[in-house]
N, C-alpha and C positions, 0 to 999 in steps of 0.2 A: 312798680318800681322799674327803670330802666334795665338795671342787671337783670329783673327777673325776665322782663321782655325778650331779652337779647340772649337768654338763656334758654326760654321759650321758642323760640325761631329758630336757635339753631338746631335744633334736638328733635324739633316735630314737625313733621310737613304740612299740616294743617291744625290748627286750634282751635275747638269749640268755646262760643259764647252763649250761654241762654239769656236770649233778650226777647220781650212777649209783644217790645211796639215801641212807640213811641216813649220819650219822658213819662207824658201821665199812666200809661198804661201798664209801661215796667213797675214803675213807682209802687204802683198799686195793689199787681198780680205779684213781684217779688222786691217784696222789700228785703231789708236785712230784719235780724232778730228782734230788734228793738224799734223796729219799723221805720227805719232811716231809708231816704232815699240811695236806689242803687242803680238810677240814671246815669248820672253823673262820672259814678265810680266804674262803671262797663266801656264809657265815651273815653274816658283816658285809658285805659290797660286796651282799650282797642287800637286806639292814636298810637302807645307805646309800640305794639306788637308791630304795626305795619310798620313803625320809623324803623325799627330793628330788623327787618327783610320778611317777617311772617306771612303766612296766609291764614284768611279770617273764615270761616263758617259759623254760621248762625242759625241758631236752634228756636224758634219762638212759639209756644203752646197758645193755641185760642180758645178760648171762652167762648160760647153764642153770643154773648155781647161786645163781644170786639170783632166778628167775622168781618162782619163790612167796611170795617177800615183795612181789610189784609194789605188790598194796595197801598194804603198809605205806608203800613209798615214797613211793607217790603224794599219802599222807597227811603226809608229811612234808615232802613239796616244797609244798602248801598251807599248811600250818601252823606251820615252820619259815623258809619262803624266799619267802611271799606270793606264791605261782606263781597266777598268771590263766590259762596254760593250760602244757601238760604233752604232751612226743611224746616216745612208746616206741621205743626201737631195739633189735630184736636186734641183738648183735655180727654184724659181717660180717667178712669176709677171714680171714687166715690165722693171726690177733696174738692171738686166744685159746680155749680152747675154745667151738666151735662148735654149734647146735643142731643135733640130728638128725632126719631126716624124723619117724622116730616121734614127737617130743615138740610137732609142728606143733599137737595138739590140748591138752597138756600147759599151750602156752603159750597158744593162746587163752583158755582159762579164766580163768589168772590173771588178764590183759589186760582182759578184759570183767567181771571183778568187780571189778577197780580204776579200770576207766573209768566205772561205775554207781556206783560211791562217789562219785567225784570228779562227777559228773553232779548228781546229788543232793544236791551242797555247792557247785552255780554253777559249775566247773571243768571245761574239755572236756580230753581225754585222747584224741591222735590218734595214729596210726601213717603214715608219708610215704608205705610201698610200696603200698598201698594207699586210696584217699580215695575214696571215691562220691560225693560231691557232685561231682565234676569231671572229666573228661575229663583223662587225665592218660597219659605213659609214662614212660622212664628222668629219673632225674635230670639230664641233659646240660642246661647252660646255655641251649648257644644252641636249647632251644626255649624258654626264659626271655626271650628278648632279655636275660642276665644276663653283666657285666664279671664273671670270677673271676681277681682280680689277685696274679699271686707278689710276695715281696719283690723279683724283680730289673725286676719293670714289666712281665713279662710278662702276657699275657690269652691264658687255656686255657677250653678247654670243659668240663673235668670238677673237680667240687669236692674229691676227691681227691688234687688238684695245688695242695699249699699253701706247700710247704717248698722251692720253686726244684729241684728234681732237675731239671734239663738232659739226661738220657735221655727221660723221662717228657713233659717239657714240649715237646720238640722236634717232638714225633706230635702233640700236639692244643693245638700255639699257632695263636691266631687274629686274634694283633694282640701290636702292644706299642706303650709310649708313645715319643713321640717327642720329646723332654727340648729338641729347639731351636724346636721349632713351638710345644708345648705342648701337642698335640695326642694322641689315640690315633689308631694307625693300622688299623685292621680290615682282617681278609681277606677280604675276602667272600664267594670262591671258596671257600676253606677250611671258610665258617660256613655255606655251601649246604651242601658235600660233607658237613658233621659234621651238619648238620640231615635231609640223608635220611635219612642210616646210622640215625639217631637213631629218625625215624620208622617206621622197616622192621619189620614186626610178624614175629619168630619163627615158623615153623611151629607149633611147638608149644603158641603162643597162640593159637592161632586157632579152637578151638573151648572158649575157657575164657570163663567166667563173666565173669573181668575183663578181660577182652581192650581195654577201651578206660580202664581205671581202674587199670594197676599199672606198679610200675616196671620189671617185664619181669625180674626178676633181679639188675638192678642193687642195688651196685654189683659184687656178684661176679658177675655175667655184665655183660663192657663189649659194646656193643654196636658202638664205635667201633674197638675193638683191631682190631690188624693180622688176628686171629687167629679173631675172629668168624665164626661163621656163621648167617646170617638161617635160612638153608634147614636147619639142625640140627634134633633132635629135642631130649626133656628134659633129655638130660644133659647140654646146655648150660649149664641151668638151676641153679638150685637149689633143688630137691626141697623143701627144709624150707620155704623161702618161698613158693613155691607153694602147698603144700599149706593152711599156715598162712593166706594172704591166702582161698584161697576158702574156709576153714574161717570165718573172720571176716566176710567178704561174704554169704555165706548168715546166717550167726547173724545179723548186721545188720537184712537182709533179714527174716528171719522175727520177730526183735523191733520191727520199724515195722508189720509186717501185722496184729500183736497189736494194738496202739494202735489202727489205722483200724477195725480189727475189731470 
């Protein structure tokens, strides 16, 4: 709706969209409940948002079976959805076919000839598990100093916790609001103890490339789970992500020493 657009733009400086490609390919990986398409409906609230002065980012999750189209998509999320910038996610978890270590090198290719398009038309194109500009590990909040609030008022520390699960929520709540103060309450104890865990570098990262720039596996390797082990080897890990992020940090790498070169 126009209000809500205009209401949107003025209040946030950027707004995420999760769109996974194209028409067929949104269609497909996110429909609505009742399996309606949500092409369509993503193509106008993006229209709206830019008429009303917003800036657009664009979230798209790939499957092995859509890698090889990235470019397309990414061309589509530009020219279609006025996307100012654009971050790639393999799928993670167990909800659909997953990449295999083999196809680590499969998918960089794709990844770096549709971030070099999109480079080339003003468009940056980033991946989270990975960022060289910055000093970075798992995605855990509280090394964000970051509220990730359930609908029941709960504050957890992993962004995985969206939907109120009360199993889930119980192990890494680190506060909830307190509705007669008005206040939130933080644990502080809790946001230490999930801030070391957090911090704890893997064995098996510690002679890697990106050892101070990834997210360590996450989110399929929790670092916080009951179940965790720091002192583990790779099969903690996940092998595809692995491989993939220093297949990408090299390539990176050796494309900046061209340029100074």
């Amino acid at each position: 709706k126009p209000a809500q657009a205009r209401w949107l733009a003025a209040h946030f400086d950027v707004i995420g969209l999760s769109c996974d490609g194209p028409p067929d390919i949104q269609d497909r990986q996110r429909p609505t409940h009742n399996r309606r398409r949500t092409s369509e409906i993503l193509a106008q609230a993006a229209a709206a948002i830019r008429q009303a002065g917003g800036h657009l980012e664009v979230r798209a999750t790939v499957l092995p079976g859509t890698v090889h189209r990235l470019p397309e998509s990414v061309a589509y999320f530009m020219r279609e959805l006025g996307a100012a910038r654009i971050r790639i996610e393999p799928v993670y978890g167990d909800r659909a076919p997953v990449f295999m270590p083999v196809e680590a090198g499969w998918f960089v290719e794709h990844f770096l000839e549709a971030q070099q398009a999109a480079l080339n038309a003003g468009c940056e194109v980033t991946i989270s598990g990975v960022r060289l500009p910055e000093v970075h590990g798992p995605y855990c909040d509280v090394l964000r100093d970051t509220l990730r609030l359930t609908p029941g008022g709960t504050a957890t520390s992993c962004f995985y916790e969206v939907d109120g699960d009360a199993a889930h929520i119980a192990e890494n709540a680190i506060g909830r609001y307190d509705a007669p103060t008005g206040r939130f309450r933080i644990d502080a104890g809790k946001v230490a103890a999930a801030r070391a865990k957090a911090l704890a570098l893997p064995e098996a990262c510690r002679d890697c490339i990106n050892i101070y720039h990834c997210a360590r596996g996450c989110p399929d390797y929790c670092p916080l789970a009951a179940d965790s082990s720091v002192a583990g080897g790779r099969e903690h890990l996940n092998r595809f992500r692995c491989q993939m992020q220093v297949q990408l940090t090299l390539r990176w790498i050796a494309r900046l020493a061209e340029q100074v070169g």
